[in-house]
C-alpha positions in Angstrom: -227.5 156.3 -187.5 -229.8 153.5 -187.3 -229.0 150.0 -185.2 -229.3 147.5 -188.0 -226.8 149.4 -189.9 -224.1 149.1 -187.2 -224.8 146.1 -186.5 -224.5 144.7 -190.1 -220.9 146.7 -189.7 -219.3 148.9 -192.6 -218.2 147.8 -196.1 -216.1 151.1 -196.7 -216.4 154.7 -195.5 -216.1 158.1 -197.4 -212.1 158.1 -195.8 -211.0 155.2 -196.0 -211.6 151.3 -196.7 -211.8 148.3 -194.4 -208.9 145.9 -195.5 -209.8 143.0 -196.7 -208.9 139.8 -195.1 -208.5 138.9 -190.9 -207.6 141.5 -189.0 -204.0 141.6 -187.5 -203.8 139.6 -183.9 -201.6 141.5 -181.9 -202.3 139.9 -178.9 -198.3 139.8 -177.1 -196.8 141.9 -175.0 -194.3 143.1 -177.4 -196.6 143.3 -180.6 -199.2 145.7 -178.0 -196.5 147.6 -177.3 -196.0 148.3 -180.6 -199.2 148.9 -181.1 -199.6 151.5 -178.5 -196.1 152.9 -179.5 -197.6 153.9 -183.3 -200.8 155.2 -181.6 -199.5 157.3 -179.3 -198.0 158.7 -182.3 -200.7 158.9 -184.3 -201.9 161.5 -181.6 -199.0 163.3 -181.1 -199.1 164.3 -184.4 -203.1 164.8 -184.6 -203.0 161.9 -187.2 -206.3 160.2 -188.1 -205.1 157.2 -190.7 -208.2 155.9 -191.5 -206.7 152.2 -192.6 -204.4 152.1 -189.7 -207.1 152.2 -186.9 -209.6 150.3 -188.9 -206.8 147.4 -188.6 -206.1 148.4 -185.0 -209.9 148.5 -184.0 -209.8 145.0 -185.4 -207.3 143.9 -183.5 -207.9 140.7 -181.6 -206.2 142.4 -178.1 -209.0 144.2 -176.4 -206.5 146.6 -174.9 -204.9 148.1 -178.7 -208.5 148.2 -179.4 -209.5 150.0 -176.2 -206.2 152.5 -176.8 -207.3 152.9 -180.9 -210.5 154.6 -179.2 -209.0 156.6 -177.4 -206.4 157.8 -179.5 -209.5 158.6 -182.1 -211.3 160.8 -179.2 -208.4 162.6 -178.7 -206.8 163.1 -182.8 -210.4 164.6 -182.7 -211.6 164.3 -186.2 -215.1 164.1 -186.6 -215.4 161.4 -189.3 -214.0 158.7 -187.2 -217.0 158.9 -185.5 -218.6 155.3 -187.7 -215.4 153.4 -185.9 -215.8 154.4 -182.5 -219.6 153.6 -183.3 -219.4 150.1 -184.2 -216.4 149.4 -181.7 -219.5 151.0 -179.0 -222.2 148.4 -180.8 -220.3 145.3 -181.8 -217.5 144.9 -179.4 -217.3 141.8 -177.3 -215.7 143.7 -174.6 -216.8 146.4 -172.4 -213.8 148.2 -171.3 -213.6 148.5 -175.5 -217.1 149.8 -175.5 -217.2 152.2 -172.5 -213.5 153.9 -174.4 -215.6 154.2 -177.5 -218.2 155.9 -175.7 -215.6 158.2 -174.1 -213.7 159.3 -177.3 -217.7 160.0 -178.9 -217.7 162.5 -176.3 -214.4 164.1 -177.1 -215.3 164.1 -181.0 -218.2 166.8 -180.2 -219.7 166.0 -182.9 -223.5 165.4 -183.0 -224.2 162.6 -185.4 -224.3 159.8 -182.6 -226.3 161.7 -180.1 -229.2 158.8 -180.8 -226.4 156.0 -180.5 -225.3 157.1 -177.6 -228.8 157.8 -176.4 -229.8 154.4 -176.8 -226.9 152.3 -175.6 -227.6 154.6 -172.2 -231.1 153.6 -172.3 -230.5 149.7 -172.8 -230.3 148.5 -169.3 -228.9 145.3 -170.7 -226.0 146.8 -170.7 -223.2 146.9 -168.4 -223.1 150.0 -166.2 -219.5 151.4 -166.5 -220.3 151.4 -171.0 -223.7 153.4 -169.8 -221.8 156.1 -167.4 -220.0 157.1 -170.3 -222.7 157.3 -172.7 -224.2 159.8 -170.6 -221.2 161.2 -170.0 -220.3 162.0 -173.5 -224.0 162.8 -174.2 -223.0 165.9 -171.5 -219.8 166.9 -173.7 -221.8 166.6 -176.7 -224.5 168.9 -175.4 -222.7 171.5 -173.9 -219.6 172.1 -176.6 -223.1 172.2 -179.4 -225.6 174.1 -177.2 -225.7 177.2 -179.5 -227.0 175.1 -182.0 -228.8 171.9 -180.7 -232.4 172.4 -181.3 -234.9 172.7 -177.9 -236.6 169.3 -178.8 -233.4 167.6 -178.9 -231.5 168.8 -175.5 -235.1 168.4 -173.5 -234.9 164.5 -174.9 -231.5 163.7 -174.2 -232.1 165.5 -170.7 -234.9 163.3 -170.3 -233.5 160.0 -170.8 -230.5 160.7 -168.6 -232.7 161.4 -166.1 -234.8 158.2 -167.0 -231.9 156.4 -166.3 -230.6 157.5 -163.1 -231.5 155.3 -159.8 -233.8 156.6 -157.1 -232.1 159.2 -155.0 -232.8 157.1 -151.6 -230.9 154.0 -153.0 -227.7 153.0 -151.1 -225.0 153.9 -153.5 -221.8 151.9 -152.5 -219.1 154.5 -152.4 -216.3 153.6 -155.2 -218.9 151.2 -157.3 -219.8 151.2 -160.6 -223.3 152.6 -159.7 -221.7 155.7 -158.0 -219.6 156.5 -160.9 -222.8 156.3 -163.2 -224.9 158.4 -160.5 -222.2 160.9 -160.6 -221.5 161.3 -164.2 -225.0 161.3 -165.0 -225.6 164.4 -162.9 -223.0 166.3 -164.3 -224.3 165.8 -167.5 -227.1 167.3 -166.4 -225.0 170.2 -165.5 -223.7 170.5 -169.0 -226.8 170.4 -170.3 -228.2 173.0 -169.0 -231.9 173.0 -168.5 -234.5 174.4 -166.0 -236.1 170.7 -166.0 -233.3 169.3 -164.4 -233.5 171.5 -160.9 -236.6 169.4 -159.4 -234.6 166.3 -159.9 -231.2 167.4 -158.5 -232.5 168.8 -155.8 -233.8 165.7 -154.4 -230.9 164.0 -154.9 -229.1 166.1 -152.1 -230.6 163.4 -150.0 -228.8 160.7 -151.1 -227.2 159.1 -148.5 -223.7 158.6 -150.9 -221.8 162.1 -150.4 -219.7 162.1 -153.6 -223.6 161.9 -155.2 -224.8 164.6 -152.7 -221.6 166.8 -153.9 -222.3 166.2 -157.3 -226.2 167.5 -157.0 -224.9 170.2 -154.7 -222.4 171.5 -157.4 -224.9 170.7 -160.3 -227.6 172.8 -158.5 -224.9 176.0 -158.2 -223.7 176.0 -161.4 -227.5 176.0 -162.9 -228.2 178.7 -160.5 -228.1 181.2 -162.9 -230.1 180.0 -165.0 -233.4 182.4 -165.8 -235.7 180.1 -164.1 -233.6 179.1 -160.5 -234.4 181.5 -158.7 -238.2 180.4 -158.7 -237.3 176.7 -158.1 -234.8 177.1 -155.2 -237.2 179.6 -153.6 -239.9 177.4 -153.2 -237.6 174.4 -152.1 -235.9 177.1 -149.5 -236.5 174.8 -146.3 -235.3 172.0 -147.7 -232.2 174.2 -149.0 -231.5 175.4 -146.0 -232.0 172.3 -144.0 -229.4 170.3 -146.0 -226.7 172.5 -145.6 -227.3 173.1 -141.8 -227.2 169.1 -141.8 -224.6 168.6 -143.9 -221.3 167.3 -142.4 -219.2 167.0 -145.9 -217.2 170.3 -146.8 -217.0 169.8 -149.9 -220.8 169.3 -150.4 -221.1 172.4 -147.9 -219.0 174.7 -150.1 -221.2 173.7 -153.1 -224.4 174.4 -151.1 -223.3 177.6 -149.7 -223.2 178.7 -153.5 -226.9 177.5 -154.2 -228.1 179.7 -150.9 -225.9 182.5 -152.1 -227.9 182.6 -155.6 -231.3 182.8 -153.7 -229.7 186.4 -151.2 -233.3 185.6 -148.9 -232.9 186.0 -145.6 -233.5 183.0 -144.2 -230.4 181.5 -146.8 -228.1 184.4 -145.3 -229.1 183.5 -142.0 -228.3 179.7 -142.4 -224.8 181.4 -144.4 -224.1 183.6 -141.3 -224.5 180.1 -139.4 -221.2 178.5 -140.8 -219.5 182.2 -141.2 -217.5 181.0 -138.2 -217.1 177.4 -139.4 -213.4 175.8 -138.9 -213.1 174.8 -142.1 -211.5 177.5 -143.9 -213.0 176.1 -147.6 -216.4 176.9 -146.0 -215.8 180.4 -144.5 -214.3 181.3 -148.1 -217.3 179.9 -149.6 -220.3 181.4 -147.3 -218.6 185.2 -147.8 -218.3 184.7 -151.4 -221.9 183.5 -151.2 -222.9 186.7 -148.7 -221.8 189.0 -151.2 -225.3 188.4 -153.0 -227.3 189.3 -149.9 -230.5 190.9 -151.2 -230.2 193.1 -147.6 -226.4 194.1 -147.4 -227.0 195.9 -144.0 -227.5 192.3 -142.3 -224.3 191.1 -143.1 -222.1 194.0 -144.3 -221.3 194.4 -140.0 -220.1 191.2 -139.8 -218.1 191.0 -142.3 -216.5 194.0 -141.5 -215.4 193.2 -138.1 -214.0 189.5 -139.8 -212.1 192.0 -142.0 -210.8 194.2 -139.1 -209.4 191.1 -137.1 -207.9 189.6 -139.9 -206.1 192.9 -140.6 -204.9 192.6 -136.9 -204.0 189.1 -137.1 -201.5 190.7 -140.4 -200.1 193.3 -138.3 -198.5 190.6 -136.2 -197.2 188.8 -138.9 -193.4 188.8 -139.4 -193.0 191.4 -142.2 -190.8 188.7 -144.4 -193.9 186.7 -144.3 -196.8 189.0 -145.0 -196.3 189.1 -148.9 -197.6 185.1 -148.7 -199.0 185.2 -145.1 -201.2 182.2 -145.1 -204.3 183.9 -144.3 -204.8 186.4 -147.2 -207.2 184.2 -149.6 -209.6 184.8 -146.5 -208.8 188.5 -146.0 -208.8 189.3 -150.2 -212.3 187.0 -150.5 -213.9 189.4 -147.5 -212.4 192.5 -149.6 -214.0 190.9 -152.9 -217.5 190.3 -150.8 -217.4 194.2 -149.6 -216.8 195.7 -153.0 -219.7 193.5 -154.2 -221.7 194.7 -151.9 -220.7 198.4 -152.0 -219.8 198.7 -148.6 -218.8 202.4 -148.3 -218.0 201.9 -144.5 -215.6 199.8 -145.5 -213.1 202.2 -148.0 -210.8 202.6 -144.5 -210.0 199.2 -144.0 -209.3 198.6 -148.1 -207.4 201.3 -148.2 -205.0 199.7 -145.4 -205.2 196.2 -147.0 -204.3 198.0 -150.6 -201.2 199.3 -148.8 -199.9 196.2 -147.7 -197.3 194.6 -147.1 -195.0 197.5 -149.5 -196.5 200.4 -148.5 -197.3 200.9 -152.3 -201.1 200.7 -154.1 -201.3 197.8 -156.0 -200.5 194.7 -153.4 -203.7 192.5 -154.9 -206.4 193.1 -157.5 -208.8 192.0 -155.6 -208.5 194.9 -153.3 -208.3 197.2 -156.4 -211.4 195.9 -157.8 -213.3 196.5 -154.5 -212.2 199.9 -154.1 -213.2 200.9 -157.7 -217.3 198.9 -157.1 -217.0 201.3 -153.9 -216.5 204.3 -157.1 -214.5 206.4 -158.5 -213.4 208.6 -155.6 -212.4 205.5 -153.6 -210.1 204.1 -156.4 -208.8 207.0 -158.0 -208.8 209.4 -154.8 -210.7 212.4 -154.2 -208.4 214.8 -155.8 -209.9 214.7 -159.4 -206.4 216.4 -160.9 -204.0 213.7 -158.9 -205.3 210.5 -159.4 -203.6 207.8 -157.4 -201.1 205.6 -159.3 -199.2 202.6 -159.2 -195.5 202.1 -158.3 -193.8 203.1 -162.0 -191.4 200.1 -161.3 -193.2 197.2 -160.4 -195.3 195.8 -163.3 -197.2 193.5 -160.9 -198.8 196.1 -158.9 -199.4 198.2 -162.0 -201.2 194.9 -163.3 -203.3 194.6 -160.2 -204.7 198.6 -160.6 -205.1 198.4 -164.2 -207.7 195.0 -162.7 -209.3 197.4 -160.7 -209.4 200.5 -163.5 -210.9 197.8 -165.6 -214.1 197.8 -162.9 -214.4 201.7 -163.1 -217.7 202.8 -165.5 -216.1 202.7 -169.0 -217.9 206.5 -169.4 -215.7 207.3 -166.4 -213.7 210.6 -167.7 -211.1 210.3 -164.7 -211.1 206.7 -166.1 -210.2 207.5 -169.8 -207.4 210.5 -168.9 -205.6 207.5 -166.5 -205.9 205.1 -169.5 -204.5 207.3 -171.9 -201.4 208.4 -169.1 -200.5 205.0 -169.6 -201.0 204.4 -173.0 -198.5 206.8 -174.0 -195.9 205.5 -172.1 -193.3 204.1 -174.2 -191.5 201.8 -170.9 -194.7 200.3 -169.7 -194.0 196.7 -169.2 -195.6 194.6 -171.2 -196.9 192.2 -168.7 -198.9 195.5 -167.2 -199.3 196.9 -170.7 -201.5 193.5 -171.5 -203.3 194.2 -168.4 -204.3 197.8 -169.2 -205.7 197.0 -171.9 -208.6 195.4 -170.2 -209.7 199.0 -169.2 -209.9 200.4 -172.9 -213.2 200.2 -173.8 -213.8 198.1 -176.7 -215.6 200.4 -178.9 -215.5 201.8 -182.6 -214.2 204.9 -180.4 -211.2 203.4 -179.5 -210.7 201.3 -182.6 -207.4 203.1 -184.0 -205.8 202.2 -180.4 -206.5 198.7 -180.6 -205.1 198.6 -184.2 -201.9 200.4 -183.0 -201.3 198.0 -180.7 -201.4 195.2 -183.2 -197.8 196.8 -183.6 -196.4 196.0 -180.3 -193.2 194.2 -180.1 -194.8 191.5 -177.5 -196.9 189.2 -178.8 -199.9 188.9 -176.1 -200.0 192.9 -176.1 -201.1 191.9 -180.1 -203.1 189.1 -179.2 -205.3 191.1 -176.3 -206.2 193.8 -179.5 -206.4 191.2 -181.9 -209.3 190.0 -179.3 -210.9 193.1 -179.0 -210.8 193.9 -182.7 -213.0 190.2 -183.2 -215.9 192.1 -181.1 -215.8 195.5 -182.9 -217.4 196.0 -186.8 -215.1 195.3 -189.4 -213.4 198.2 -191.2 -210.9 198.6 -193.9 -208.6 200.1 -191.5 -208.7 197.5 -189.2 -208.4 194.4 -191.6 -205.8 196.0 -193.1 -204.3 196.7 -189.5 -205.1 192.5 -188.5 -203.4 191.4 -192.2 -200.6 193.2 -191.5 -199.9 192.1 -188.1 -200.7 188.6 -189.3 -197.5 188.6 -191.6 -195.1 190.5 -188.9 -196.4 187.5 -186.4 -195.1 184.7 -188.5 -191.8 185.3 -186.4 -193.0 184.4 -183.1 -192.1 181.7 -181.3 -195.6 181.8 -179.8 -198.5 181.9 -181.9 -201.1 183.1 -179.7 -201.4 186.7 -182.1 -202.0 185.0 -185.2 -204.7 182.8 -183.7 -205.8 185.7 -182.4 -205.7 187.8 -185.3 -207.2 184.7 -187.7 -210.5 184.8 -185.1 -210.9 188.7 -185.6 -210.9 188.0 -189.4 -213.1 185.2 -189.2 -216.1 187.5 -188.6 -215.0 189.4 -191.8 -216.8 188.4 -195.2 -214.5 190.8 -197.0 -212.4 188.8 -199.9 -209.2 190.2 -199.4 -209.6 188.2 -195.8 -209.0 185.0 -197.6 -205.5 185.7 -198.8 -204.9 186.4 -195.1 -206.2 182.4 -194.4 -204.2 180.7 -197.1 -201.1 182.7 -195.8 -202.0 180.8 -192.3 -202.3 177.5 -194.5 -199.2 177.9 -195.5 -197.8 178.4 -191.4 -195.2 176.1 -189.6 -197.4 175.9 -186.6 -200.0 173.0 -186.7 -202.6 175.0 -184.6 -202.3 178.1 -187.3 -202.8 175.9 -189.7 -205.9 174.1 -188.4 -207.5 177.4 -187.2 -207.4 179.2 -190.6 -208.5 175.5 -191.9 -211.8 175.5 -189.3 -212.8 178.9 -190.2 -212.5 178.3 -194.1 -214.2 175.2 -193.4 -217.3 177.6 -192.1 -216.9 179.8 -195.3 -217.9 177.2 -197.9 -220.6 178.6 -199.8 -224.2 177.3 -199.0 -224.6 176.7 -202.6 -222.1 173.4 -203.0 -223.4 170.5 -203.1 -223.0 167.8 -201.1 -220.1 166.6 -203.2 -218.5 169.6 -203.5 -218.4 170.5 -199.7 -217.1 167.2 -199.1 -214.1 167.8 -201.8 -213.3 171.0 -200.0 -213.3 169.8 -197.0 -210.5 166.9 -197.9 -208.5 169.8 -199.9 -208.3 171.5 -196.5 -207.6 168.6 -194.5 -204.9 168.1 -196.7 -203.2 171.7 -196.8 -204.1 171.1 -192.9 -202.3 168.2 -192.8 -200.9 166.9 -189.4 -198.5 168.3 -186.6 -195.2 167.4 -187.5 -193.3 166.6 -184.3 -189.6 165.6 -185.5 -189.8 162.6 -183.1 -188.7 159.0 -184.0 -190.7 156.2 -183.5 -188.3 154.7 -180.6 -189.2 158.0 -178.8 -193.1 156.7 -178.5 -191.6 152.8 -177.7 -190.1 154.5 -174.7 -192.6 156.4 -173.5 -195.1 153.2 -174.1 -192.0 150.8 -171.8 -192.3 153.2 -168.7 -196.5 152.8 -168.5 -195.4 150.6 -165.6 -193.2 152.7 -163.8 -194.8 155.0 -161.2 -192.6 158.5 -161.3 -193.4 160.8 -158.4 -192.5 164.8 -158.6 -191.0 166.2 -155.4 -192.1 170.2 -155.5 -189.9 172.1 -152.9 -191.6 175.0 -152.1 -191.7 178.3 -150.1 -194.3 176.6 -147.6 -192.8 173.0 -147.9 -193.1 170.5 -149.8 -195.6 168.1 -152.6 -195.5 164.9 -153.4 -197.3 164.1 -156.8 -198.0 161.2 -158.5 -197.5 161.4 -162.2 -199.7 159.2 -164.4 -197.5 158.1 -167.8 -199.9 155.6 -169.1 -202.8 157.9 -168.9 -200.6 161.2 -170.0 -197.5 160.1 -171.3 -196.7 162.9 -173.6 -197.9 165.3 -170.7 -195.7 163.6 -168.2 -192.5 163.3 -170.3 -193.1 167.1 -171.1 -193.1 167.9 -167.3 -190.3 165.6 -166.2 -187.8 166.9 -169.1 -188.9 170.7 -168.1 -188.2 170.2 -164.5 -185.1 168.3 -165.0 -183.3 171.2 -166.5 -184.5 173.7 -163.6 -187.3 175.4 -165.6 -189.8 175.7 -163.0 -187.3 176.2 -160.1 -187.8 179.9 -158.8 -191.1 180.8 -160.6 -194.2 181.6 -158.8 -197.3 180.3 -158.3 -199.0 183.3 -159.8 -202.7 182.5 -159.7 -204.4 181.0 -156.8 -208.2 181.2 -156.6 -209.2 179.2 -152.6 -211.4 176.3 -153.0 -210.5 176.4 -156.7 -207.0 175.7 -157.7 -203.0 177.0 -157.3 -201.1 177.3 -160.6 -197.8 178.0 -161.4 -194.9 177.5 -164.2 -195.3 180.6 -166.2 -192.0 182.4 -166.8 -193.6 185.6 -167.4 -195.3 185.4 -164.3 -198.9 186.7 -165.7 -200.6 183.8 -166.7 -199.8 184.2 -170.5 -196.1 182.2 -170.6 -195.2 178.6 -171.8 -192.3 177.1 -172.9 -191.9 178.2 -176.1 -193.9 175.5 -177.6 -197.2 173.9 -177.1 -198.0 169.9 -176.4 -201.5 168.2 -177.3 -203.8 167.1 -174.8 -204.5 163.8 -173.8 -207.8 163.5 -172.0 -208.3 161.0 -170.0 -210.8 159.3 -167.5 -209.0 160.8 -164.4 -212.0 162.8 -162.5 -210.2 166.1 -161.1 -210.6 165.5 -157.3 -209.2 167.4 -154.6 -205.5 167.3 -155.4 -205.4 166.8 -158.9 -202.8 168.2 -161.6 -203.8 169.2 -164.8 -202.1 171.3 -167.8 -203.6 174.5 -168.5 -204.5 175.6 -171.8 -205.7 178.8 -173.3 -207.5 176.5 -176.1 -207.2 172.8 -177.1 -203.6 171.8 -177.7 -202.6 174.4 -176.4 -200.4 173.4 -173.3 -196.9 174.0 -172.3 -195.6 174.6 -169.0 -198.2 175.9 -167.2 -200.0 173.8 -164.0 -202.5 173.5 -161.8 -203.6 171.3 -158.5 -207.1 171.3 -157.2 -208.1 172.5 -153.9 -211.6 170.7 -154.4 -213.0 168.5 -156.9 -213.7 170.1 -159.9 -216.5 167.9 -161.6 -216.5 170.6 -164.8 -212.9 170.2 -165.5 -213.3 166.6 -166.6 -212.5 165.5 -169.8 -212.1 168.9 -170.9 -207.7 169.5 -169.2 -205.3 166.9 -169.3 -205.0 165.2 -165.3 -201.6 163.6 -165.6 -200.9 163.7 -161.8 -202.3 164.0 -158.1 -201.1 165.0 -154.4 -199.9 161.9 -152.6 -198.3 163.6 -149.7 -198.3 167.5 -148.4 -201.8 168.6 -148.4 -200.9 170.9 -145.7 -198.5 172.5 -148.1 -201.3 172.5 -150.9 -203.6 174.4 -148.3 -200.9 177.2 -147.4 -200.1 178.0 -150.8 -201.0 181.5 -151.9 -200.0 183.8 -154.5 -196.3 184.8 -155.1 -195.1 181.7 -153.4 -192.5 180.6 -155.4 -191.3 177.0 -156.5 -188.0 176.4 -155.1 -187.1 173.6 -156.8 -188.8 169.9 -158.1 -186.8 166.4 -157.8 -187.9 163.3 -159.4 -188.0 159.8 -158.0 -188.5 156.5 -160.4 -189.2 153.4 -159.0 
């Protein structure tokens, strides 16, 4: 969309008209309230009015018109795309124009890629708008990079690099300039381009070390890109001489990965350097990055005997503690790094670790998945007629060696007769039958298993063969299997099946598919509803006309329609009255306490949904069941295996929040999509942002934060208001 025609403003739109007359001033404390009240609503229920936020984006308070865009990144609809353009052109107010720029970026939508571009490019104007231009140029590149054309990305890539200061400049830590240095290279990341290694590598001389970081984790996510290897080789001396001089951890994890992608000696010499390091972030980091070593004997030794004294360091550990004995993430990453690199020498000291602490197989998967990359004989045991099994009551460690059965060769026969043991069991536990199914191959072979567990009682056991259905051809069978199951998953109270069922029928041009998608339109759940909405959206005949596709597309907004939440409006007024108030979340558990602070103006829905879950005792006694070192600990599902919630799901509400070391977010298994479930970061998670809801941060207990590991539990979590 051209300049002039944004800057001349908008007469009406296709959805809706600009009222006539002056726009509402709304400028006290009570009318803003009022006005964030209705638009906090407006996104609770995934409402895009088109009148109401033209009168709101014409408000004459900057903040109701800063909050409108916001609320119109997050309802997500694509058309409001003209607003947030003009309120990014025409607004007297930067704060106003840098929101509008954010919410672009949460639309996804491509039409204001050249907007966006150009406001970035205009060094006129003020910094803070720019950072999140090019921040939502990033978003808008990555969530479209199946279909943005070559010519395209390699501009946009080129003027955010255009636009970036030198790499020597003194970059005051916490200014404006740092937060547009650092944005800008993660856009890079998102983008996703061979071009952008020169530059990010000499930006690990910056004398800032959040921008060092920022090129340091750049550089390791692109590291797999077909072309690194060839760039990072011939910059190996440099490579290796920053991380030898670098004093940050957090920029030495993220190197530590970039010299693990090239596996050349002279990067797993500098590795085996910090292999000793006191920083416990960095020794997890170097053997995760060891474990691409392109000569395995050089470090395989070493990483034995770390593995040997770590298991002697266990033995001494009181046995009530060994379960969550603080240093397991270091013990399971060395397992992880010797199945990687198929140390054979290693199968007696896995076997020991896979017995431990119950005496049982089945402890940790990450154990199990070493064994089985060391093969078959190693996992399953030599005896080729008594496989070993898992415990037949503990679902947990029958989870973890279905993890590792999963890693066997799928042609495995000794694989396939252990798979269909288990299959026929009638008392498997769901939570374990959900994980076996990762190790059934998904194949047209196997096709009438998957569609006879679309007739399991629990509904992720229907949602995991729903998923592997999507990848397999369609069949009559089958879509008559998925249309079935559809109909029988109308009474769940979740509704991951039938979004997983309405994605394996997405793929299927067969007509009797369609009656499956208006049955969907017709669902209580809002998410259904907009799924089977999307992928009808898709369907639309190539013939319509322009005309017509728009029509269709308003009939299924319509039967869409928005999430009905059954709130009142004084529900939103009080949320909006506690912005001020500063709640904090005391987390009680097995390894002492956290202190978070929750953030209700930036996640109000998010952090009402916390406080009123932990105020009737829903977390207390539940586990923190995934922890991944350096990465995050999450906890607050009730089934324990990552695929519990609540019952219900709450919209996100993106924010500006960075995720930095100590940061909460909500986890979602799509957008909109949270409920109960947590996480904190260990480190700063650049890729996170803007993509999970941050609605809190550790304030006090990092120690606890560092010494949590899987299976400790939550004992209980008090609130304090100020």
């Amino acid at each position: 969309m051209s300049l002039c025609c944004l800057t001349a403003g908008w007469c009406s739109t296709a959805w809706g008209q600009r009222r006539s007359g002056p726009p509402p001033v709304l400028g006290r404390a009570n009318s803003a309230q009022q006005a964030f009240a209705r638009l906090l609503q407006l996104e609770d229920e995934r409402y895009y009015h088109a009148e109401e936020f033209v009168d709101f984006l014409g408000s004459a308070n900057a903040r109701v018109r800063r909050r409108a865009c916001l609320a119109l990144g997050r309802i997500g609809d694509p058309r409001s795309y003209t607003l947030l353009l003009e309120r990014l052109y025409d607004d007297g107010n930067a704060r106003v124009r840098a929101m509008a720029a954010f919410a672009l970026g949460e639309l996804e939508t491509t039409e204001p890629l050249e907007d966006l571009r150009r406001v970035l490019l205009r060094e006129t104007e003020m910094l803070p708008v720019r950072a999140r231009c090019v921040e939502a140029l990033g978003k808008i590149a990555a969530a479209n990079a199946r279909t943005l054309d070559a010519d395209t990305l390699q501009g946009l890539l080129a003027a955010v690099l255009k636009s970036l200061p030198q790499p020597a400049e003194d970059i005051p830590p916490g200014s404006e300039r740092e937060l547009f240095t650092t944005l800008s290279l993660t856009a890079v990341m998102r983008m996703r381009h061979a071009a952008s290694l020169p530059p990010l590598l000499r930006w690990l001389a910056s004398p800032n070390a959040a921008v060092r970081f920022h090129a340091a984790n750049a550089l390791a996510r692109l590291s797999d890109l077909p072309e690194a290897e060839r760039t990072l080789t011939r910059e190996r001396e440099k490579l290796v001489a920053y991380f030898r001089d670098e004093e940050q951890v957090v920029v030495q994890v993220a190197l530590a990965r970039v010299l693990g992608a090239m596996g050349d000696g002279e990067a797993t010499a500098a590795l085996l350097h910090r292999l000793a390091s006191e920083e416990v972030a960095v020794r997890i980091a170097v053997i995760r990055a060891l474990s691409n070593a392109r000569q395995p004997e050089e470090v395989i030794p070493l990483l034995l005997d770390r593995l040997r004294a770590g298991l002697s360091r266990y033995a001494k550990v009181e046995a009530d503690e060994r379960p969550t004995w603080d240093g397991l993430p270091e013990l399971l990453t060395l397992a992880e790094a010797l199945g990687r690199l198929k140390a054979v020498e290693a199968q007696p000291w896995l076997e020991q670790l896979r017995m431990l602490p119950t005496g049982r197989l089945g402890a940790n998967p990450e154990v199990e998945i070493a064994l089985a990359r060391l093969g078959t004989a190693a996992f399953l045991g030599a005896d080729p007629e008594k496989p070993l099994l898992p415990p037949d009551d503990d679902w947990r460690a029958q989870a973890h060696y279905f993890a590792g059965l999963a890693a066997l060769p799928p042609e495995e026969p000794r694989r396939r007769r252990v798979v269909e043991d288990f299959l026929a069991r009638t008392g498997l536990d769901a939570r374990a039958r959900t994980a076996l199914l990762a190790a059934v191959p998904k194949t047209p072979a196997w096709a009438t298993v998957w569609e006879q567990e679309l007739r399991h009682p629990d509904v992720m056991v229907r949602a995991a063969a729903a998923a592997a259905l999507e990848v397999l051809p369609p069949t009559d069978q089958g879509r008559k299997a998925l249309i079935a199951a559809l109909t029988t998953a109308r009474e769940d109270t979740q509704n991951d099946a039938r979004l997983a069922i309405l994605k394996a029928l997405a793929a299927d041009p067969h007509p009797d598919t369609e009656a499956a998608f208006d049955l969907a339109l017709r669902d209580p759940d809002w998410l259904v509803r907009r799924q089977a909405g999307e992928i009808l959206r898709r369907r639309l005949p190539s013939t319509l006309s322009e005309e017509e596709r728009a029509q269709a597309g308003e009939t299924l907004d319509s039967r869409i329609g928005i999430c009905r939440t059954n709130r009142p409006a004084a529900f939103y007024g009080r949320l909006v009255r506690q912005y001020a108030r500063h709640p904090r979340a005391v987390i009680t558990t097995t390894k002492g306490e956290l202190t978070l602070e929750l953030f209700s103006e930036d996640a109000p829905l998010t952090v009402e949904n916390f406080i009123a879950l932990a105020e009737r005792g829903f977390f207390d006694d539940l586990t923190f069941h995934r922890v991944v070192p350096n990465f995050v600990v999450q906890g607050g599902d009730p089934r324990g295996d990552s695929d519990g919630g609540p019952g219900y799901q709450i919209r996100c509400e993106i924010n500006e929040r960075p995720y930095l070391r100590g940061s909460v977010g909500m986890a979602l298994s799509g957008k909109d999509t949270g409920g109960s479930q947590w996480f904190i970061c260990h480190l700063p998670q650049p890729h996170l942002d803007g993509g999970y809801t941050c609605f809190g941060q550790v304030v006090e207990g990092w120690e606890t934060l560092d010494r949590l590991v899987r299976q400790d539990r939550i004992l209980s979590i008090r609130l304090v208001r100020d």
